[in-house]
N, C-alpha and C positions, 0 to 999 in steps of 0.2 A: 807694877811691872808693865810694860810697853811692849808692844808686838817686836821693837828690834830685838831686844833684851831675850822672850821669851823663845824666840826667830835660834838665835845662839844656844839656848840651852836645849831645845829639839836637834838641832843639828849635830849637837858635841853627843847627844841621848843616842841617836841614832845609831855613831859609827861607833863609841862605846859598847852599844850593845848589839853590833849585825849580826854575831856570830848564832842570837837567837831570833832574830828578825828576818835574817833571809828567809829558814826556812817555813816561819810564819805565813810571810807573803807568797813565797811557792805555794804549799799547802794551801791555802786558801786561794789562790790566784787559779787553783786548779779547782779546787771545790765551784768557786763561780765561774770560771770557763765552762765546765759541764752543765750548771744552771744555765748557761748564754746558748750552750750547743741546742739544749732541749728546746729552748723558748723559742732558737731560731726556726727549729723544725716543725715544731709545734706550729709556727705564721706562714710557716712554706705552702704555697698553693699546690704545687705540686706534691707535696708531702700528704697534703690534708685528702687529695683528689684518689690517691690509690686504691681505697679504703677505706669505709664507713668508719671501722672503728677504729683504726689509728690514731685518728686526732683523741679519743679517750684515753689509750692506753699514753700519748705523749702528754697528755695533762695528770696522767696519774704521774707516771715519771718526773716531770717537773716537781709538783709536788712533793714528792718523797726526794727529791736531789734538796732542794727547796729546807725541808727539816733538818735534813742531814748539816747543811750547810753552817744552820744556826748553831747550832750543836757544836759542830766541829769548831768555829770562828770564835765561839765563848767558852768553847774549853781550852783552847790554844791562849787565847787570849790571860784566862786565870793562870795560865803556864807560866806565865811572861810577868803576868804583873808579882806571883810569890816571888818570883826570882829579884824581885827590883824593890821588895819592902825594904831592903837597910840603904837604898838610894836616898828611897821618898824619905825616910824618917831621917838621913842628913839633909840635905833639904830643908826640912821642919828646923833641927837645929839650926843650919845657921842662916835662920830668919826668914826662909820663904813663906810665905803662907799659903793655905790649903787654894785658895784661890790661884793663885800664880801655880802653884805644882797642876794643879786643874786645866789653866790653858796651855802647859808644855806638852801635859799629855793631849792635848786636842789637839797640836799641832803635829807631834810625832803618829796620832793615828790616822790624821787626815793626809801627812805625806804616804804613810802605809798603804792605805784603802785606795789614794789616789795609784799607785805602783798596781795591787791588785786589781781597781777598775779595768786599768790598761791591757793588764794580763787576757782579764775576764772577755774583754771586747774582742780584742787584735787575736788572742788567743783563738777566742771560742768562732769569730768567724773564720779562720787559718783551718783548724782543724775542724769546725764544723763543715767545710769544702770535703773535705778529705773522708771525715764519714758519708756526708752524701754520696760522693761517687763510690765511695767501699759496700756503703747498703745495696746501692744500684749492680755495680757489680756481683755480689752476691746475689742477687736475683735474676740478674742477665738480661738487668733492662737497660736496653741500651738507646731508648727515645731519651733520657734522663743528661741533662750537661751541667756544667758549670753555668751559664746561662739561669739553668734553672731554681739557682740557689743565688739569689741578691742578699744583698746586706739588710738584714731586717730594724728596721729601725723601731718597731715592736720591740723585738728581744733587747736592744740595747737599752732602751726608755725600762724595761723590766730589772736590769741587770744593774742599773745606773740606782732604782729605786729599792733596790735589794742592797744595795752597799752604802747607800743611806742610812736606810734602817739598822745594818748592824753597824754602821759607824754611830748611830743613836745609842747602838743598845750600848755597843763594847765601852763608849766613852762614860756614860752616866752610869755601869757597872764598874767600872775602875775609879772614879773619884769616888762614888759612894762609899766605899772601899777607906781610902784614907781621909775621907769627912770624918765617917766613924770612929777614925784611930787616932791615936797621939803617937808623936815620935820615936816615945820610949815605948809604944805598944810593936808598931812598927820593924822599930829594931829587934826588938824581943823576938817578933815572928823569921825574921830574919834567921837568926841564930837557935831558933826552935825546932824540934823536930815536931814531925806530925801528931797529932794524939791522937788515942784508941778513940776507933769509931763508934758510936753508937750502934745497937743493935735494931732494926726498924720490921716489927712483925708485921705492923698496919700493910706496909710497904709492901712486903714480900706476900702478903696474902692479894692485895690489889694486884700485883703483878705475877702471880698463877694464876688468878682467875682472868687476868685479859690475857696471857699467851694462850691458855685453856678455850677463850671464847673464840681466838683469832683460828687456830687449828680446826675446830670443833667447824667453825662458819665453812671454812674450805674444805673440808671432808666430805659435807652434807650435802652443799648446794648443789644442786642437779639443773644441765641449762647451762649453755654456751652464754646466752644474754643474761641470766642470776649469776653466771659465774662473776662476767664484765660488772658488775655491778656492785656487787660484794668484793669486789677484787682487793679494792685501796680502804675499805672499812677493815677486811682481816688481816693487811698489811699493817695500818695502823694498829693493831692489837698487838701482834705480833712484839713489834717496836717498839711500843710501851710496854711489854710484860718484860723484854729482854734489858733494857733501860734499867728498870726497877728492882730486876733481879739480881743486876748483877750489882747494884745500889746494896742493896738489903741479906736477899740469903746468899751471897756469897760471905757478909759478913758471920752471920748468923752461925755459917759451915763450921769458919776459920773459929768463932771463940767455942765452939763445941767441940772442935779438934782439940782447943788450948785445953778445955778442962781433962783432958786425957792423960792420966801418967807417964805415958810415954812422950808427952809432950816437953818435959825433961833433959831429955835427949839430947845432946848438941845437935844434931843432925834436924832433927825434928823443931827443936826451941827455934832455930834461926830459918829456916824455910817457912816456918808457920807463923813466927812475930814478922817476918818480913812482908809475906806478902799479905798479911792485916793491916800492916799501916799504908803499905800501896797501893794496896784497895781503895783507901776513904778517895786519895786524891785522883787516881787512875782508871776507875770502874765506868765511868763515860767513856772514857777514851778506850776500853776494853771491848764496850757493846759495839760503840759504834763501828772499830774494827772487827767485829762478829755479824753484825749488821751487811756491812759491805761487803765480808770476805763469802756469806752466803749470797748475798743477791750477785756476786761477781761468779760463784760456783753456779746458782741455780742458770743463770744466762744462757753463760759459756754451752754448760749442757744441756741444756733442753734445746741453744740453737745449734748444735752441733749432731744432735739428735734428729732435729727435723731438718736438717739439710741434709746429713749424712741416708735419712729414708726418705728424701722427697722424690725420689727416678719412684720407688716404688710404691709412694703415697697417689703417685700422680697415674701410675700403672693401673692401682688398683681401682681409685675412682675413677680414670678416664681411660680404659685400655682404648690402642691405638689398635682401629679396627678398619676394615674395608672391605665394602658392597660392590659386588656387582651383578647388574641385573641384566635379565633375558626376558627381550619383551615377545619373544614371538610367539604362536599361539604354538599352548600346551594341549595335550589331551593325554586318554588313559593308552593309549599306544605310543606316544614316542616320550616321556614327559621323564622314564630312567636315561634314554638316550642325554635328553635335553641336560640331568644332571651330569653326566659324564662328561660331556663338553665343556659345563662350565666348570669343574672340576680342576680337569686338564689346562684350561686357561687360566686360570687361578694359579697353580703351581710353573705354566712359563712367565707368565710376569716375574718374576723372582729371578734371578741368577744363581743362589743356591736353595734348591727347595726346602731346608732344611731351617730355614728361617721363617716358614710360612709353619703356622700352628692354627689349630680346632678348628680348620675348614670344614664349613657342614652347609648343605644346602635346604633350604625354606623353598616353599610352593605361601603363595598367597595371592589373592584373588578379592578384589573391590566389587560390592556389588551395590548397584541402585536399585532400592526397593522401596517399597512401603508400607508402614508401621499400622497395625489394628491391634489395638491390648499387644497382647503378646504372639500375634501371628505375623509372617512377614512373609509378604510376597511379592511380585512383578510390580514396578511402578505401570502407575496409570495418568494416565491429565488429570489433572485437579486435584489430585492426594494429597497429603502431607507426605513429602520425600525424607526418605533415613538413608543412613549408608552401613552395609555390614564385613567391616575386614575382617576375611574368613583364611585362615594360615591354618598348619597340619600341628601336630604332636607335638614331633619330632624336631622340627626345625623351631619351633616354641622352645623344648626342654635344652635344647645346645646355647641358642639365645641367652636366656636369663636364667641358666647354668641350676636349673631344675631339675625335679626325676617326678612329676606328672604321669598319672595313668588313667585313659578313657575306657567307657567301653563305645559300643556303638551307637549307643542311644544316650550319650554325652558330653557335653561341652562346657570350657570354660569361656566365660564371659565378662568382660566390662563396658563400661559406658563414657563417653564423654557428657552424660548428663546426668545432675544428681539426683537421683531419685533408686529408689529401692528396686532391684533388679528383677524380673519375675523367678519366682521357681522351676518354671518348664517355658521353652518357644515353641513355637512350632513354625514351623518352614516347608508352606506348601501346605500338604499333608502328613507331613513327617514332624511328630513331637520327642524332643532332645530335653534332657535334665542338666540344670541351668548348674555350672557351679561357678559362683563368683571370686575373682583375683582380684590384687590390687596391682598387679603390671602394666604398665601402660604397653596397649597392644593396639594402641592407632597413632596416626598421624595428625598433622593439622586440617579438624574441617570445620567448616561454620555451621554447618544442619546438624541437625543427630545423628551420630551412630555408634554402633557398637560393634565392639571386640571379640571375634571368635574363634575357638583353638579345637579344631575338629578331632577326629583318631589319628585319620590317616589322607592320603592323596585321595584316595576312593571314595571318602566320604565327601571330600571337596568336589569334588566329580555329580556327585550324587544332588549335592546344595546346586551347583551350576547350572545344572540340569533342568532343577523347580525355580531359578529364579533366572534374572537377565544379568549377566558380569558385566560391570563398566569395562575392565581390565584384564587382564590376564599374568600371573609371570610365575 
């Protein structure tokens, strides 16, 4: 047979049989559109730049769209070719051979694949535009444009080599098919029903213990970074256990139902021989719609979840706060005045006071000193210089939303340097009982110093007294 020859029977094949071919090529043309979408995203510079980990979570993604794809393409595809065994086996009658029926179909799947490249490409860049900007949108970043999303010639070299491959598999799965068979085998199938499936214990035990291991992995792992990491191993478990299961003991279920007396039943006989024989050829196409319909559930809400609490995800890790300071010099005589004014200022900034919440005023005070063991006094020339921020209680416990209790001869303390904190200081002459925190209660310095959270104002007073204050507020 000759390319014109074979040219005619692909084409007469086609429009014969569109009414199961369209939605072949949709189905699929949609499957590798979302492989094109990820892969494109996946090469995005600005996609990749967001975010350390995004570029992993879009290669896991890929990947499982990636399996799904295969899956989906060779089950649609076994769809298509039962439907067309008493074609092939006339064919065989009147005189084809398995070779010419071999390149008709290579012709009819290479005009297919070639429809769904097209799809996949024009598709996936069309609507991969559209998610960009819908991601962007949803985030409310508006630096992000069209501009910023080119046409990745990555993704399509991916895309173009993904429908290769299933044009490899789908074609040399579908002749294999009728090498093995004769015409009258062929026809027979045609006009056969399905037969009772086998029961597969191996199966169904392989496939509890991987959903079993895939769950167990994601319960356990503890770690943002074990999580990321384990993510697409207990995904893949998952996927295989669901795969297998619904392969296996869903059979298993249905002839243990059958051995039941009630199984008798009109009602019961025909629900229960039914779906055992739609099982054998259906049970792929069941997971992988279980497959999807969870990972389209799990999405939907966890991203509707964390948009719908991100005002108060971002409240809580980053409440919107504001300082203001008073530099002028304090002392133990005007230093309540001094809080009353800022106070009052605080609350006219505002147009309705009522929007202003937990205003509370801090005393703190920087001082340049220098360090002996655990004694700290007046800098001198030559010393080795420290520095000691010294803040009260009170304005410590509103801060970092504590309930701390001193007495007089106590303090909390930290360091910007690592090392083991003393037990007691002493300042001056005066020894204070060390208790260590881990709040960060300095600012930026390059020398050492340390962190300290006195009783009260008077005690600050008291420290200012025995040492020299850089500062004051």
């Amino acid at each position: 047979m000759n390319f014109a020859i074979a040219k005619k029977f692909a084409k007469k094949n086609l429009k014969a049989n569109r009414s199961l071919l369209i939605p072949f090529v949709i189905s699929s043309g949609i499957m590798l559109m979302l492989f094109n979408i990820m892969a494109s995203l996946l090469d995005n510079h600005y996609v990749r730049t967001r975010h350390e980990m995004l570029a992993v979570f879009m290669i896991l993604g890929l990947v499982v769209i990636a399996i799904l794809s295969v899956i989906f393409v060779l089950y649609s595809t076994n769809f298509l070719m039962k439907r067309r065994n008493k074609e092939f086996a006339l064919y065989g009658i009147l005189g084809l051979e398995k070779k010419h029926i071999r390149k008709i179909i290579s012709l009819e799947y290479l005009v297919l694949f070639t429809l769904i490249g097209l799809m996949a490409v024009i598709g996936g860049y069309v609507f991969g535009q559209l998610t960009f900007l819908g991601v962007n949108k949803l985030m409310k970043d508006v630096t992000g444009g069209l501009m910023d999303f080119p046409f990745s010639l990555t993704a399509f070299l991916m895309t173009i080599v993904a429908l290769v491959v299933l044009y490899i598999i789908t074609v040399a799965r579908s002749t294999v098919g009728i090498y093995l068979s004769t015409p009258a085998t062929l026809l027979q199938k045609g006009h056969s029903g399905e037969g009772e499936p086998k029961s597969r214990y191996v199966l169904m035990i392989v496939g509890f213990a991987s959903l079993a291991a895939g769950y167990i992995m994601a319960l356990t792992i503890k770690g943002v970074l074990s999580a990321v990491s384990y993510f697409f191993i207990a995904v893949g478990f998952v996927m295989l256990g669901t795969y297998l299961l619904y392969i296996s003991f869903s059979i298993i279920v249905l002839k243990a139902l059958k051995k039941r007396k009630s199984y008798y039943q009109p009602v019961h006989f025909l629900n229960i021989s039914g779906l055992l024989y739609r099982m054998k050829s259906n049970a792929v196409a069941l997971a992988s719609i279980t497959i999807l319909s969870t990972a389209v559930i799990v999405t939907v809400s966890a991203t509707a979840a964390i948009y719908g609490n991100i005002q108060t995800m971002a409240t809580n890790a980053y409440p919107r706060t504001y300082q203001v300071k008073f530099y002028g010099k304090v002392n133990a005589e005007n230093y309540k005045i001094a809080q009353e004014k800022m106070t009052k200022f605080v609350y006219n900034t505002a147009k309705d006071p009522k929007h202003i919440k937990n205003v509370y005023t801090a005393f703190n005070m920087s001082i340049y000193c220098q360090e002996k063991g655990n004694k700290f006094t007046s800098y001198q020339e030559g010393a080795r210089p420290c520095y000691l921020e010294v803040t009260e209680l009170n304005g410590y416990n509103q801060f970092y939303h504590q309930n701390a209790t001193l007495k007089d001869n106590e303090v909390l303390m930290n360091s910007n340097i690592k090392k083991k904190l003393p037990d007691t200081i002493i300042i001056k002459d005066k020894t204070y009982k060390v208790k260590p925190v881990s709040d960060n209660l300095l600012g930026e310095y390059g020398v050492d110093a340390y962190g300290l959270v006195v009783k009260d104002v008077d005690t600050m007073f008291t420290i200012s007294n025995d040492v020299k204050i850089r500062q004051g507020s």
